[in-house]
N, C-alpha and C positions, 0 to 999 in steps of 0.2 A: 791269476792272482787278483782279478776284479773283484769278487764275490765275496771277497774277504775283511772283517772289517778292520776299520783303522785306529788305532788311540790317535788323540788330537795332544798328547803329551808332546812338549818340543824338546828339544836336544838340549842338553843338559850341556856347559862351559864351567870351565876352572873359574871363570869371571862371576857366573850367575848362581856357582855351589857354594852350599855353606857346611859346616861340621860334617857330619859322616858322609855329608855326600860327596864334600870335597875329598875329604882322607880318600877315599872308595876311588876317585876320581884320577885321581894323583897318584895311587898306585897301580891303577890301569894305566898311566900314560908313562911311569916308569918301566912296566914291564912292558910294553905295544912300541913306547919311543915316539908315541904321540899317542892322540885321543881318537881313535879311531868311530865312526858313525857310529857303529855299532854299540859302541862304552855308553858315546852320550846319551843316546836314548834310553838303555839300561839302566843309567846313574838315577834314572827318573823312581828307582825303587835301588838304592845303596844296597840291598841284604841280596837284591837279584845278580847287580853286578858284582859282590864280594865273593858270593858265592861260585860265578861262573870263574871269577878270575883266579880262585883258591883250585877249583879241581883241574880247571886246567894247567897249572905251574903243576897240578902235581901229577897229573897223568903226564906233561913235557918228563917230569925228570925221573918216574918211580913208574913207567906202566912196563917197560922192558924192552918197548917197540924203539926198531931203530928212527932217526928222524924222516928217513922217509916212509915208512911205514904207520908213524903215528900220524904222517901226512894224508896218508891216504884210507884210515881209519876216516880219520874228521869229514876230508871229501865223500866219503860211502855213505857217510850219515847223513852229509845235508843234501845229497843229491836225491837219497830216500824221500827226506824231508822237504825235497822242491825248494831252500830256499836259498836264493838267487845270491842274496849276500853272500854265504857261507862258501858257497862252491864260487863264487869268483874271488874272495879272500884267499881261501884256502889250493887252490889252486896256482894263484897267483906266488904264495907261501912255498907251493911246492914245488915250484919251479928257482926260484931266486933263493930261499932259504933251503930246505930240507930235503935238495936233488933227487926226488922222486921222477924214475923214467918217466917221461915226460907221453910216453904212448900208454902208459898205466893211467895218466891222467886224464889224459883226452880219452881211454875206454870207460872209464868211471863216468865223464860229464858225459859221454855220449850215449851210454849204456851198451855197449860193445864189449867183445873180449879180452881180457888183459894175458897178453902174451906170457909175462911170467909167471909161474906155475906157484908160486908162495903168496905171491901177492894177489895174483887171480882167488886164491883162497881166505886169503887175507879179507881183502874188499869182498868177495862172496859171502861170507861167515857175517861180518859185520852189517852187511843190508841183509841177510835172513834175520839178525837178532834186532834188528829197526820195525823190520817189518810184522815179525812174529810177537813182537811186543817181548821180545827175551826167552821166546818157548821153541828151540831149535827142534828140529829132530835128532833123534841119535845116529843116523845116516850122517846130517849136517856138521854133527859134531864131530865122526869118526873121518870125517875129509878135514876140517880141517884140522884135527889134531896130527893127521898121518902129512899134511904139507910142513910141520914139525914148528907146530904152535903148542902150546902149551895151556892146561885149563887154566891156569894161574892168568894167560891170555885172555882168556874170556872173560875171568871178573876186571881186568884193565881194560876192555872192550866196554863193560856194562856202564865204567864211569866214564868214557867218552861219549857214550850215549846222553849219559846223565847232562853233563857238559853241552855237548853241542843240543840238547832237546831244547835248554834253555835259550842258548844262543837263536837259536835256530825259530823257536817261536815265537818268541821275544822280535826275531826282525820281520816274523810274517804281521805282527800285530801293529804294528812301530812303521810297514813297509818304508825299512833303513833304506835310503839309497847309499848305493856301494860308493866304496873313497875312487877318488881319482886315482891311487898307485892300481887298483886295483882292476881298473876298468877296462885294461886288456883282454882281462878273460873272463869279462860279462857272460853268463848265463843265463838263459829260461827254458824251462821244464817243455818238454814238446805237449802241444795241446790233445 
C-alpha cells in the first residue's frame, strides 16, 4: 500500500464538526457507539459518510443475510479490495458481534477454504462479483443459487458492494489507521 496516494484531509471530531458534518457525525457515533477512524476521516465529505452509513443500516436490517453472513459478505469484499481497515474491523465484528465461524473467517483473510459449504459459496459468489465488477458467470450463478441463496441475494450483495467500495476506498485514500479494539485482527494483503 506504498504506491498509493494519500489525502492530507485530517480526522474529522464532534469538537472541530460543524452543521452537516456534525449531524453526519453524531449519527455515525450513534449507530458505531463511538466515532470510529474510519467515520472521522469520511466526515471530511458529510454526503460520503451519510451515504455509507444509510446503506449500510440498511443492508444490517433488509439484506436477508443472517448476522453472520452479512459478516462475511463485508469481509469477502474488503479482502478483494486489500483494504486493511475493513478486514481487521470486520473481522473483529465477526467475531465478538455477529458469530461468524471463526474458521470461515480466518479462510476469508487468509484466502484458504471455508469449510462450510453455504458460506464457502456465500464468500465465493461475493468476491466473483468484486472481482468481475458484477458480471458473474451463469455457472457462478447456478452454484450459488443451488448452495440456496436466492437472486433477491444478489441484488443485497450488489449494495454491500456499493457500501463497502466506499468504505473501502475511502480508507485506501485516507490510509485510516485501524482503532485500537480492532487491532487484534490487523491484516495485510500478502505481497
Amino acid at each position: 500500500m506504498t504506491n498509493i496516494a494519500k489525502l492530507s484531509l485530517p480526522p474529522t471530531t464532534l469538537e472541530t464538526a460543524e452543521g452537516r458534518t456534525k449531524e453526519v457525525l453524531e449519527a455515525g457515533k450513534k449507530s458505531a457507539g463511538g466515532i470510529p477512524n474510519m467515520y472521522a476521516g469520511m466526515a471530511n465529505s458529510p454526503a460520503l459518510l451519510d451515504t455509507y452509513l444509510h446503506g449500510y443500516q440498511l443492508f444490517r436490517r433488509e439484506s436477508g443475510f443472517t448476522a453472520a453472513e452479512q459478516e462475511l459478505v463485508f469481509l469477502s469484499i474488503a479482502r478483494v479490495n486489500e483494504c486493511t481497515y475493513c478486514v481487521a474491523a470486520h473481522s473483529f465484528l465477526a467475531g465478538a458481534v455477529s458469530k461468524t465461524p471463526e474458521q470461515a473467517v480466518q479462510a476469508v483473510r487468509n484466502d484458504s477454504i471455508i469449510e462450510d459449504a453455504k458460506l464457502a459459496a456465500l464468500s465465493a459468489f461475493t468476491q466473483t462479483m468484486v472481482s468481475s465488477r458484477g458480471k458473474p458467470t451463469p455457472d457462478q450463478l447456478e452454484a450459488f443459487l443451488a448452495a440456496g441463496y436466492t437472486e433477491n441475494n444478489v441484488l443485497e450483495i450488489i449494495l454491500a458492494i456499493a457500501v463497502k467500495t466506499i468504505s473501502n476506498y475511502a480508507n485506501h485514500v485516507l490510509r485510516t489507521p485501524v482503532d485500537a479494539m480492532f487491532l487484534s485482527q490487523a491484516w495485510s494483503p500478502k505481497a
